[in-house]
C-alpha positions in Angstrom: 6.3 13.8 3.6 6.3 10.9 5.2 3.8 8.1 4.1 2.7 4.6 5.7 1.9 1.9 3.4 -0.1 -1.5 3.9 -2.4 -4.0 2.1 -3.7 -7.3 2.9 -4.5 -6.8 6.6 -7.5 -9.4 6.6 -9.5 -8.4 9.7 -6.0 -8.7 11.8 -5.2 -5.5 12.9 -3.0 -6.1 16.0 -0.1 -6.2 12.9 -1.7 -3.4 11.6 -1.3 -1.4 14.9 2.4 -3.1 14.9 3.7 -2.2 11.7 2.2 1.5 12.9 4.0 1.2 15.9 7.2 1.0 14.0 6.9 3.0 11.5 7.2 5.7 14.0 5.9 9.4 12.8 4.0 9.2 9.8 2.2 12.0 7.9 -0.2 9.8 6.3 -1.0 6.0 5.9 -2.3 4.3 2.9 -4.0 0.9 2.8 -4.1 -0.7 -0.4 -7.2 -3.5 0.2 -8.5 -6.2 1.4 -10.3 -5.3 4.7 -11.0 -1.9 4.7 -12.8 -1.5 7.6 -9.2 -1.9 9.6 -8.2 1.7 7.5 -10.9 2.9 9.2 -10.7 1.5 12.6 -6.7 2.4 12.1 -7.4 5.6 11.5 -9.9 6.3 14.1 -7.8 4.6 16.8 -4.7 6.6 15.2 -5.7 9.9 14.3 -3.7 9.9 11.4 -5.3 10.4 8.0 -5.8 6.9 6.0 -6.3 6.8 2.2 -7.4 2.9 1.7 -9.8 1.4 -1.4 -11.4 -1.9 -1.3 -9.8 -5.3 -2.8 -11.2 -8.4 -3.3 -12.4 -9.3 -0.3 -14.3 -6.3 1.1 -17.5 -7.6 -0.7 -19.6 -5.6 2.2 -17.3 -2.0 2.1 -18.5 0.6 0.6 -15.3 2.1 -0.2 -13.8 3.3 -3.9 -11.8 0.9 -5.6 -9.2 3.0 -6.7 -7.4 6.4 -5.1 -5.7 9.0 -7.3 -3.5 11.3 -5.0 -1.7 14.5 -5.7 1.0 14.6 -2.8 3.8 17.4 -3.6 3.0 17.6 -7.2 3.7 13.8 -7.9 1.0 11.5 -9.0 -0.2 8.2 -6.9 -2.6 5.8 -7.8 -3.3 3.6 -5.0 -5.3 0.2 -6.3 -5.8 -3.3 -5.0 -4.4 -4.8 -7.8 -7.0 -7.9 -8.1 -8.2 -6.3 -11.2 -5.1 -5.5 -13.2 -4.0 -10.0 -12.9 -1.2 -8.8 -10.4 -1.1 -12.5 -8.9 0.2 -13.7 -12.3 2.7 -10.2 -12.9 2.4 -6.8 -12.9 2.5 -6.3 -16.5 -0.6 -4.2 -16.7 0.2 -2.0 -13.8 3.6 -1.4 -15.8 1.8 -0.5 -18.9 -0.5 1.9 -16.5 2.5 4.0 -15.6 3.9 3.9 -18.8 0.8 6.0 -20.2 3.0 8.6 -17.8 -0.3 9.7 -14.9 1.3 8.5 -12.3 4.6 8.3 -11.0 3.9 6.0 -8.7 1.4 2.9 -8.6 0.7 1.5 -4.9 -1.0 -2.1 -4.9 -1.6 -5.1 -2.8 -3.4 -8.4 -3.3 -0.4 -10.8 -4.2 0.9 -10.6 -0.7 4.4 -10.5 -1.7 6.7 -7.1 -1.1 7.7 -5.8 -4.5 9.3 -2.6 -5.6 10.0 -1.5 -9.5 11.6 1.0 -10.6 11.0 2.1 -13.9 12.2 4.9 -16.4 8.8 6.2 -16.1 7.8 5.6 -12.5 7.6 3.0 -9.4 5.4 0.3 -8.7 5.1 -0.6 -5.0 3.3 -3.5 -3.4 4.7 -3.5 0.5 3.5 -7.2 1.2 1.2 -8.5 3.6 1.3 -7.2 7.1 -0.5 -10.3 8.1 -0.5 -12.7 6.2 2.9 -12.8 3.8 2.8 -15.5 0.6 6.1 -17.6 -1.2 8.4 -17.5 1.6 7.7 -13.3 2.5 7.9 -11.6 5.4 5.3 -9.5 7.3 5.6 -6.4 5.9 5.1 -2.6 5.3 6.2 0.3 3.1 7.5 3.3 3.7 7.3 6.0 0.9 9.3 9.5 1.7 8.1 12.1 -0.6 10.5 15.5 -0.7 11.7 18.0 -3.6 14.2 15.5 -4.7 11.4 13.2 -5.5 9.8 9.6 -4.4 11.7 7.3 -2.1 9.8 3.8 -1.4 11.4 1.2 1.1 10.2 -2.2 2.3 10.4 -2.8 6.1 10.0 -6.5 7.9 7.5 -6.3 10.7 10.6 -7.0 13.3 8.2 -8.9 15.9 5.9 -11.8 14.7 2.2 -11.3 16.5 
């Protein structure tokens, strides 16, 4: 499986629609808050299935704030981040995997691309699309899922909107 990841879009989806563009076939995308509505619109526009929760600045959606996902038998937990103090570190979203749910922790919010790999999982933050922070890129995430297990990568949007 083949999954699209974003975060941060901030009511700007012509680098949505880019980063969707160049992701080429996807099976799935996942958008990991702050404006929800453009998962919807995405996915409406798209046809493809989104999976998105609500960060800190969807005060109006009525979307969950977290997602739990059982994709090929491995565990995902897609969350904002806002709540677990991700802009300072990702300490508490460590400790979250380490209780062994998940084996893989999607989240947003700090606007920075960020992979960890961990004995007991990943963590995966794949930037803002559209509005990057400290010297990042615009960015997405590509996670392939298979038997041999769960393969995240980081991709620069390769044209600035």
């Amino acid at each position: 499986m083949r999954i699209g990841v974003v975060s941060d879009t901030h009511g700007k989806p012509d680098f949505f629609r880019e980063a969707v563009r160049q992701m080429g076939a996807v099976d799935l995308l996942i958008h990991a808050g702050d404006h929800f509505s453009d998962a919807v619109s995405m996915s409406r526009e798209t046809g493809i299935e989104v999976v998105a929760v609500t960060g800190n600045c969807d005060w109006h959606a009525t979307g969950p704030a977290e997602e739990e996902l059982d994709i090929m038998g491995y565990k995902i937990l897609v969350t904002h981040g806002h709540r677990y103090g991700v802009k300072i570190d990702n300490t508490k979203l460590v400790q979250k995997l380490r209780e062994g749910k998940y084996d893989l922790i999607i989240y947003g919010h700090s606007h920075c691309p960020e992979i960890t790999h961990l004995p007991d999982g990943c963590l995966l933050n794949p930037g803002s699309v559209s509005a990057p922070r400290r010297g990042s890129s615009h960015s997405y995430a590509i996670v392939t899922i298979d038997k041999k297990g769960i393969s995240p990568y980081i991709y620069e949007l390769k044209r600035q909107l």
